[in-house]
C-alpha positions in Angstrom: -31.1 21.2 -8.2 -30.7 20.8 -11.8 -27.7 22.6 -12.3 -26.2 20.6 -9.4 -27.4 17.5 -10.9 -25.2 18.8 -14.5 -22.2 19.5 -12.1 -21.6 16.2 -11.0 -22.8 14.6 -14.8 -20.0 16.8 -16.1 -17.5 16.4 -13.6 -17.8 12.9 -13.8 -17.6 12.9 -18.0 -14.9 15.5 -17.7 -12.8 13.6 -15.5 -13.0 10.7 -17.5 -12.0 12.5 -20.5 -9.0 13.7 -18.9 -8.1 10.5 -17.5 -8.1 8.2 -20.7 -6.3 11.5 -22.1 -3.6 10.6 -19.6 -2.9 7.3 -20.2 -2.7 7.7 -23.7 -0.3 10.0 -23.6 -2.5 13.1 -24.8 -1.5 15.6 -22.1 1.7 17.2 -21.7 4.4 17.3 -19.0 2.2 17.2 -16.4 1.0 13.7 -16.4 0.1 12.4 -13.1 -0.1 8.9 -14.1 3.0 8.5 -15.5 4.5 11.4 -13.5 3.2 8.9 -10.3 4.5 5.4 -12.1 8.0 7.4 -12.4 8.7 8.7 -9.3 7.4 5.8 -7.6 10.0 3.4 -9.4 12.3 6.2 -9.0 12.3 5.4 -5.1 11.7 2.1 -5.5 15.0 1.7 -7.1 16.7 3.9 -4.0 15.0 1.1 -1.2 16.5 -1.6 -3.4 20.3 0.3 -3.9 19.9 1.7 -0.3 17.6 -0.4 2.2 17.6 0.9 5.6 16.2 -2.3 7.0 18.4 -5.0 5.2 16.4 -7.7 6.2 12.8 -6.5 4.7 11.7 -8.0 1.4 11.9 -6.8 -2.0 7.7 -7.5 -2.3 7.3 -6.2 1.7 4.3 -7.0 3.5 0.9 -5.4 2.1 3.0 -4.3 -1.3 0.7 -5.0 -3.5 -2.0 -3.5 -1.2 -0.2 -0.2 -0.8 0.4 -0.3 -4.9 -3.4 -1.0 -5.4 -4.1 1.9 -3.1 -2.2 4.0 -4.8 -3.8 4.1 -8.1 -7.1 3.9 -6.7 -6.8 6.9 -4.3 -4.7 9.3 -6.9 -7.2 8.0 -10.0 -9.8 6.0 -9.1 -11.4 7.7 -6.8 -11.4 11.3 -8.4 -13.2 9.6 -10.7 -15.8 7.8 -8.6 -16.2 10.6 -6.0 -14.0 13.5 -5.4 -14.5 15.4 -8.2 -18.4 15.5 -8.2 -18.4 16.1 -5.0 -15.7 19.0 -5.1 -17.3 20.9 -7.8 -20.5 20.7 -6.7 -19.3 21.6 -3.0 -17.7 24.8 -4.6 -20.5 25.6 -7.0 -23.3 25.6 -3.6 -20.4 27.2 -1.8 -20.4 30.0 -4.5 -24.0 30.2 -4.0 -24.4 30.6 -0.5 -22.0 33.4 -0.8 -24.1 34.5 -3.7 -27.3 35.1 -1.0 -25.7 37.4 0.4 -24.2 39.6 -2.1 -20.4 37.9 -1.9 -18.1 36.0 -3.8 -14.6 34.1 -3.1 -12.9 37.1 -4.6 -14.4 39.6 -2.1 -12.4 37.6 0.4 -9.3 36.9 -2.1 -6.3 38.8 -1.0 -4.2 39.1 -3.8 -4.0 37.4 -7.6 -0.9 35.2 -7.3 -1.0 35.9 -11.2 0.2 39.8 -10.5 3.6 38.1 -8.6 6.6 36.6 -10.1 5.2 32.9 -11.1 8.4 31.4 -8.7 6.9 33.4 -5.5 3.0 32.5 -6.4 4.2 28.8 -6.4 6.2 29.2 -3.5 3.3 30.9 -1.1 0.9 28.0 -2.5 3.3 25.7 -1.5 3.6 26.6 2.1 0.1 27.3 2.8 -1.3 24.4 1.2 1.8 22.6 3.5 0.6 24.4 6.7 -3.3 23.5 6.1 -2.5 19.8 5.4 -0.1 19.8 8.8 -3.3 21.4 11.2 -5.4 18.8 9.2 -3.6 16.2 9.6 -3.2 16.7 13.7 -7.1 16.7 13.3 -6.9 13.3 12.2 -5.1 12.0 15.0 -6.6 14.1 17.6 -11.0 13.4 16.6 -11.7 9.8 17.3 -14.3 10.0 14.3 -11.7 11.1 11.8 -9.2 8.9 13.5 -11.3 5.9 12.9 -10.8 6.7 9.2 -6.7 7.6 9.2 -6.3 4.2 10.9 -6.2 3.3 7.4 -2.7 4.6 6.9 -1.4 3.6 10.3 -2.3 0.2 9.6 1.2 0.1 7.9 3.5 -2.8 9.0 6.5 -2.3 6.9 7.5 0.6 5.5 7.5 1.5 1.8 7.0 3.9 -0.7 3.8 3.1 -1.7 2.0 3.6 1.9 2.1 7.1 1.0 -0.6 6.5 -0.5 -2.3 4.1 1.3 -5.7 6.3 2.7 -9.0 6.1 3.4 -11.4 7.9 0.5 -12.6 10.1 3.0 -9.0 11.4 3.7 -9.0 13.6 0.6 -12.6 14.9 1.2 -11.3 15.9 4.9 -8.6 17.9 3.7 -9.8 19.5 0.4 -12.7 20.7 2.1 -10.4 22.5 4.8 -8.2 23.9 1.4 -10.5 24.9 0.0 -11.5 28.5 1.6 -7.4 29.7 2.4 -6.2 28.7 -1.5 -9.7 30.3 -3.1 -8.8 33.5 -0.7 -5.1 33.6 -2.4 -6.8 32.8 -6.3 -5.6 33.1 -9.8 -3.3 29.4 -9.2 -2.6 27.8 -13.0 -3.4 24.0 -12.9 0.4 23.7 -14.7 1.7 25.8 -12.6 0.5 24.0 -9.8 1.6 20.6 -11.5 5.5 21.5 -10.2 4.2 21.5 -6.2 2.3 18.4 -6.6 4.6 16.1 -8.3 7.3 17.5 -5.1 5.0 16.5 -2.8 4.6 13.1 -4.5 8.2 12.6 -4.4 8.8 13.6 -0.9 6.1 11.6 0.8 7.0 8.4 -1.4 10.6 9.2 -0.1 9.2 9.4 3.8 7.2 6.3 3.5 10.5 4.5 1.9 12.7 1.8 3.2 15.7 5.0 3.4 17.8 6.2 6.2 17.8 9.3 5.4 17.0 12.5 7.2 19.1 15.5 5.0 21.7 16.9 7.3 20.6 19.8 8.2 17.5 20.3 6.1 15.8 17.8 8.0 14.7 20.6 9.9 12.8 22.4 6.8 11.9 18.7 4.8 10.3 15.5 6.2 12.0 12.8 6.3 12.0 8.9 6.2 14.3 8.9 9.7 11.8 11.1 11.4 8.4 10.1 9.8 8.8 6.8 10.5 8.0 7.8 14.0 5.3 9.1 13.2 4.1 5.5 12.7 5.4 4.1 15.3 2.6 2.0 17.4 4.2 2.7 21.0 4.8 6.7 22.0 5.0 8.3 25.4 1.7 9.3 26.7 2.5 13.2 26.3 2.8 12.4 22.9 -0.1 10.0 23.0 -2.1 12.1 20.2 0.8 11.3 17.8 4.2 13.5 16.3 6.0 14.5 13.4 2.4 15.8 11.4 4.3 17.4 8.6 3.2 16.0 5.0 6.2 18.0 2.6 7.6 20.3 5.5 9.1 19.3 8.6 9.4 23.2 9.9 5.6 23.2 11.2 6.7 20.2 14.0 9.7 22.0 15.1 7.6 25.5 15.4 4.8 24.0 17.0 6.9 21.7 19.2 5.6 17.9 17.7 8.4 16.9 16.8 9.9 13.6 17.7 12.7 11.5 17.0 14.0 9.9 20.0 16.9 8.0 18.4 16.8 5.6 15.1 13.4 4.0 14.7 14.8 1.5 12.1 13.4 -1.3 13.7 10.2 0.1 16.1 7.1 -1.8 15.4 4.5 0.4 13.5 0.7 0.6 13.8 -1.5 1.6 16.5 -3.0 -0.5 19.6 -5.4 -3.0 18.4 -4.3 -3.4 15.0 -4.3 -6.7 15.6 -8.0 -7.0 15.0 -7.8 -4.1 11.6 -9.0 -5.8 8.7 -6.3 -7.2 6.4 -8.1 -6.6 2.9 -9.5 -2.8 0.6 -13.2 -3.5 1.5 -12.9 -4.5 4.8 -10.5 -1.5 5.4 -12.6 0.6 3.6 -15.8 -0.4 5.4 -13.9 -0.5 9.0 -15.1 3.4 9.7 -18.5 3.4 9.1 -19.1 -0.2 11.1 -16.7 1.3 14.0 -17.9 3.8 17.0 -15.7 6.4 18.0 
């Protein structure tokens, strides 16, 4: 227990380090706080050169909500919970394998360190893409875990930061499914890994945006704000009643798999989910809405 217990002291110490080393500018390229504050004015920018809906504010609805959210999921709350919680759900992991004679790399199939570093990112990338697209159909399709995505559909109006407007246990959800398929590949360099993660910042800021775009014919390999915005969209067919258009980076796995939907331009469809309506307006209360709700 005690080596549990200096797991989480460290992780939280160790996380606080590195974020005060972020925001003063004491880590290299690969800042994620000022790497988010970029991209996210970045895209900002493009709503205000190229709105899709002409009509919706500068400051939308819930802005300042979604901007909050933001910073608090991608900072905040690594430093509150996730990390504890990670390492130590890695170290017992270890462990348990441990009892048995095993470790991760008896399972690991190769060391993305003996490939090219181009093809190692590139087969993180689409795994880690693939395991976030099954988890995120999870989300919609258990009415516990639903409870707590509601969060994110709670969305009114459209903007680049409800990307990042989750609930903590989101994170938790879908680490804890990555864990086991990116430990069985191994050997990823957190640098290395830096390049995927600020792409994926950039294109689900993009799909969340006020944008009419959908990339020509790539819309087919990338999400995109024409065709996610459906998946927000409050009223959908019953054979689609579970929801559509799951993919976080890729838009591939929906075609594959057949959940992909984009009726015609959903510029002006009302977002949200039935009963909305009665979703709390405010963090806490959001926050708090899963735990007081039944499924």
């Amino acid at each position: 227990m005690e080596k549990y217990i200096d797991i989480i002291a460290n992780s939280y110490s160790g996380y606080w380090n590195y974020l005060k080393n972020e925001i003063l500018l004491q880590n290299n390229w690969d800042n994620y706080f000022y790497g988010l504050i970029a991209i996210s004015l970045i895209v900002w920018v493009l709503e205000i050169a190229f709105p899709w809906r002409k009509d919706q504010a500068l400051f939308r609805k819930d802005f300042w909500l979604d901007t909050f959210y933001m910073f608090f999921n991608f900072f905040l709350l690594n430093l509150l919970v996730f990390m504890a919680l990670s390492n130590t759900a890695s170290a017992l992991f270890d462990d348990v394998l441990g009892l048995i004679g095993l470790s991760v790399s008896n399972f690991q199939l190769f060391d993305v360190d003996d490939l090219p570093k181009w093809l190692g990112l590139f087969i993180f990338f689409i795994v880690s893409d693939f395991v976030q697209w099954n988890t995120h159909r999870l989300l919609h399709r258990v009415p516990l875990l639903w409870n707590f995505h509601k969060v994110h559909h709670s969305v009114k109006e459209m903007g680049f930061a409800a990307h990042l407007r989750y609930h903590w246990m989101e994170p938790v959800v879908y680490k804890s499914l990555l864990y086991v398929p990116i430990a069985i590949i191994g050997g990823f360099d957190a640098k290395d890994v830096a390049i995927v993660h600020f792409f994926a910042i950039a294109i689900g800021h993009l799909n969340h945006a006020n944008l009419g775009w959908d990339y020509g014919i790539f819309k087919y390999v990338f999400n995109n704000p024409k065709m996610h915005i459906w998946h927000h969209a409050k009223e959908l067919p019953k054979h689609v009643r579970f929801g559509v258009n799951y993919g976080l980076t890729l838009s591939i796995w929906d075609y594959i798999f057949k959940t992909n939907y984009v009726p015609h331009n959903g510029r002006d469809i009302e977002l949200g989910f039935d009963g909305d309506e009665e979703f709390p307006k405010d963090f806490f209360q959001q926050e708090l809405y899963p735990l007081k709700t039944k499924s």
